[in-house]
N, C-alpha and C positions, 0 to 999 in steps of 0.2 A: 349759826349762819354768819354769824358777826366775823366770828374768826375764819372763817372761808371766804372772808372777803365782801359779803354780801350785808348792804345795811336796809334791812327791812324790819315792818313791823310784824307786831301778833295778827292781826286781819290778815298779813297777806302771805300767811301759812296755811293749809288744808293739811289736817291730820288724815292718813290714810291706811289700812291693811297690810301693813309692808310696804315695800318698795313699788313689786311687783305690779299691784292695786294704780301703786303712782304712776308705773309707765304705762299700763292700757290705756288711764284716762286721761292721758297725754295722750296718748295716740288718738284716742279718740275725737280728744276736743279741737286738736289744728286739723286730722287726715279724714280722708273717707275710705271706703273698698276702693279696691283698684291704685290705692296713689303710690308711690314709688318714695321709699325711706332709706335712704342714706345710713348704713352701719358701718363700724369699725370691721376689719378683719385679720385673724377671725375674732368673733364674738360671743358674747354669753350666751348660752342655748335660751334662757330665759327672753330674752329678748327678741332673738328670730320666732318662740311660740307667742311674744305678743303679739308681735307683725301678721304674722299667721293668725291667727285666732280673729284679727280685723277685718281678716280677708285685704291684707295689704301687701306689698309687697318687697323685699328687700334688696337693697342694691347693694356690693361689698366694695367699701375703700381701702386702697392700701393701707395699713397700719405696720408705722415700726416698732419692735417690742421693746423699746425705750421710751422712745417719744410719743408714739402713740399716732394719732390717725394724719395720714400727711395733706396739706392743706394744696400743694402742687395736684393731686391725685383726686383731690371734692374739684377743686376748680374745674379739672377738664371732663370732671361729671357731671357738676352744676353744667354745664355749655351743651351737654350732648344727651340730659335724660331731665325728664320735667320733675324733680326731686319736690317731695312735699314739704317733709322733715327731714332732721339728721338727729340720730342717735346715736351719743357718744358718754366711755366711761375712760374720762382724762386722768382718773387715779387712781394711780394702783389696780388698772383695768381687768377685769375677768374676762380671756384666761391669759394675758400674757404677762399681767402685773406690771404694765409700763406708766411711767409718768410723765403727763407730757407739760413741758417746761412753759411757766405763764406767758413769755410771748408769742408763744403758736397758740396757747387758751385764747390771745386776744384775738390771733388772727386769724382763727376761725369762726367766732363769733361776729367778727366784720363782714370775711367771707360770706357769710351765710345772710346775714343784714343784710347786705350790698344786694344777695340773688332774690331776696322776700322769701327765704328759705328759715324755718322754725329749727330750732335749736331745741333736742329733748336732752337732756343732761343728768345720767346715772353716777350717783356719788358717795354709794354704800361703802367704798374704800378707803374713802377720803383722810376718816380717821386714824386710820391705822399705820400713819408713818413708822417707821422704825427709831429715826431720829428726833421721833416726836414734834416735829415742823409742821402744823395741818396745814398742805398748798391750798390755795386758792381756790376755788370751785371757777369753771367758764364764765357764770354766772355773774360772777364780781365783773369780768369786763362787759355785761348788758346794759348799753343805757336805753335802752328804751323797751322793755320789759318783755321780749321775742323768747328769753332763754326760758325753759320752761325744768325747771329743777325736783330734782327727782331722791329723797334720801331715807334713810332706816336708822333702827338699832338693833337691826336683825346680824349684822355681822360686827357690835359689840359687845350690846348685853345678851343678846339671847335670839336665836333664830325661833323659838315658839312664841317669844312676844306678839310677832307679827304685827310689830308697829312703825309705819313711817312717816312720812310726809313731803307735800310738795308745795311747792314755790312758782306758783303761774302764770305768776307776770301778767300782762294786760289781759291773758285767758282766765285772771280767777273767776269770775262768776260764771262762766260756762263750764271750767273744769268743778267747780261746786255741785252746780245744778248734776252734773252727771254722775259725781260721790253719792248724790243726796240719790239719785234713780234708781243708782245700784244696788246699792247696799244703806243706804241713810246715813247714816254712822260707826264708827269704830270703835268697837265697845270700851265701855267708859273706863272702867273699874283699872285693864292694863293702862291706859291712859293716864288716870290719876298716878294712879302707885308709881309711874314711870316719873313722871310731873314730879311727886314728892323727892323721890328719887336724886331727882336731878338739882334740886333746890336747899338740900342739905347738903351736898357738895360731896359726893360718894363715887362720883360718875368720875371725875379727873382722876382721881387715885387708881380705879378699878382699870381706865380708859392705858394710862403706863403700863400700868402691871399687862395689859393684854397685849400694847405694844412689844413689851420687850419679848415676852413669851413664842409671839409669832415668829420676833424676831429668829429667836435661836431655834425653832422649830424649823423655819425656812431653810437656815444656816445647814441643818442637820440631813434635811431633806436630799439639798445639792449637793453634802459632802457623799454622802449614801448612791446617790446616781452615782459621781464619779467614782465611786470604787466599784460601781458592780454593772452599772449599765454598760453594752457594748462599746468599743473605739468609734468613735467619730460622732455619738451622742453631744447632744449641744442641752442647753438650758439657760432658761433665763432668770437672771440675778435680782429681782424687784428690790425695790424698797420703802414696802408696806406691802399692807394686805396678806394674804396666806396662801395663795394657789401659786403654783410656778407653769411653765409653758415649755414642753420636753420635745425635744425634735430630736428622734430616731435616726439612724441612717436609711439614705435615699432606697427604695426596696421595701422597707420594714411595714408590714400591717397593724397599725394598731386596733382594727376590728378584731385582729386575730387575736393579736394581746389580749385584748381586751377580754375576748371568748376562756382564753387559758386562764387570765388571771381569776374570773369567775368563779372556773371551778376549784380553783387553789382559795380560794374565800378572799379574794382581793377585789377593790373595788377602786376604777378609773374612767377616764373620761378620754375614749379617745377624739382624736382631732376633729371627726365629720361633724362630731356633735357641734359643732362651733360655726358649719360655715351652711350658708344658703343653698349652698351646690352641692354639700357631700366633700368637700375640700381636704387638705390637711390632714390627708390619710396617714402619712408617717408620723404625724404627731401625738400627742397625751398631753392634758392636763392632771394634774396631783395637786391634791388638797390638804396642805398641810397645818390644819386644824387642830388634829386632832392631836392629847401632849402625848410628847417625845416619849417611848417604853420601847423595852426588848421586842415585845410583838411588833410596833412599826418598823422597828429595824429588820426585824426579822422578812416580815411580810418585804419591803423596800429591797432586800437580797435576794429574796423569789422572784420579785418582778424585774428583775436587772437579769435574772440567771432565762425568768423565759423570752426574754426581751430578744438576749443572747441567741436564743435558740429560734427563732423567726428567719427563714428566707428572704434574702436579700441580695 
């Protein structure tokens, strides 16, 4: 946390199930049913089924897939919809893998100060610069403890870990009490092993190597779209993280893709999934995770060739 900007102690960390774990009972502990939550758009489906699942409801802010969520576009929502919280993933965001630059990190956490508006703050990405630079978490610009921080090592040591934790600022003892209602604890054992893990100094070494990996795996991703995906295909360039954000040309279904790629044993993420409304129909996200082999290339020239073949 140190290095993300954030100078707290052990106390005012809550070990939790993932990440996932960490945003319901964030949502839980600032919203109730019915309140009205502030997302990036578009955003990680993970996120619209916590909203949902609260019986809450999401409201989508413009986001650029550079910068990330624009503080022009919350302000003239903060004025016109009685917003509870805001959820935002400032690095290396799923799905657009944008990073937004620490002086809009500060000046949406003012923003949002100013309106008495809770700041939820997703930052599974964070790690994984390319350049090895960890940005700042929103969080570092909190001085008075609103930002409610939300992180994992599900996207660097291991997504079956299922371990994260959050940061709750003046909400820890009620985002506690609700760990403890849930679930009580997170079982010990991953816990420890991760603990030991981390204290013999194994994690920085391991943390590079995954950087670079993503890195060229990403590199590889984007060069494979431009050779085989349709003219006028766009994508976006992150730097960090592992998923990219593919916009099709204007016409293109990617329900449809999506349907074809299935049965060709391909697996995407098209756009709807991201947004509140069903949005972002021309778009896909791509997970580029998994390492670089003939099959992903291969598969990556399938999906550019049925991409190709789509009405538009």
């Amino acid at each position: 946390m140190a290095e993300a900007g954030c100078q707290l102690g052990p106390d005012e960390i809550v070990v939790t199930s993932g990440c996932q774990e960490a945003l319901v009972l964030s949502l839980r502990t600032v919203a109730q049913p019915g309140d009205v939550i502030a997302i990036e758009s578009p955003t990680f489906y993970g996120i619209l089924q916590a909203i949902e699942s609260q019986g809450m409801r999401a409201l989508e802010i413009a986001t650029d897939p550079e910068t990330g969520m624009s503080p022009e576009s919350l302000a003239r929502a903060l004025t016109q919809w009685p917003i509870t919280a805001c959820v935002i993933m400032p690095n290396f965001g799923n799905p657009l893998g944008h990073l937004t630059p620490e002086p809009r990190k500060a000046e949406l956490v003012s923003l949002l100060q100013a309106h008495g508006v809770v700041l939820i703050e997703d930052d599974v990405y964070g790690e994984l610069a390319f350049d090895h630079q960890r940005p700042w978490a929103a969080k570092a610009y909190d001085t008075q403890g609103e930002v409610l921080y939300c992180g994992s090592f599900s996207k660097t040591l291991g997504s079956g870990l299922r371990l994260g934790w959050a940061a709750p600022g003046c909400y820890r003892e009620h985002f506690t009490y609700l760990k403890y209602a849930s679930s009580q604890a997170t079982p010990t054992l991953t816990t420890l092993a991760v603990a030991d893990y981390l204290e013999r100094g194994g994690y920085e070494r391991f943390l590079h190597a995954t950087q670079r990996r993503y890195r060229l795996q990403v590199r590889r991703v984007i060069e494979a779209i431009g050779h085989h995906f349709p003219a006028g295909t766009r994508v976006t360039r992150p730097g960090g993280g592992f998923v990219v954000w593919v916009e099709l040309p204007q016409g293109a279904d990617a329900l449809v893709l999506q349907e074809r790629a299935l049965a060709a044993g391909i697996s995407i993420a098209p756009g709807p999934m991201f947004s509140s409304h069903g949005g972002y129909r021309h778009c896909l996200r791509l997970n580029c995770a998994l390492p670089w082999s003939q099959q992903t290339e291969a598969a990556l020239m399938k999906l550019g060739g049925l991409a190709r073949e789509l009405p538009g």
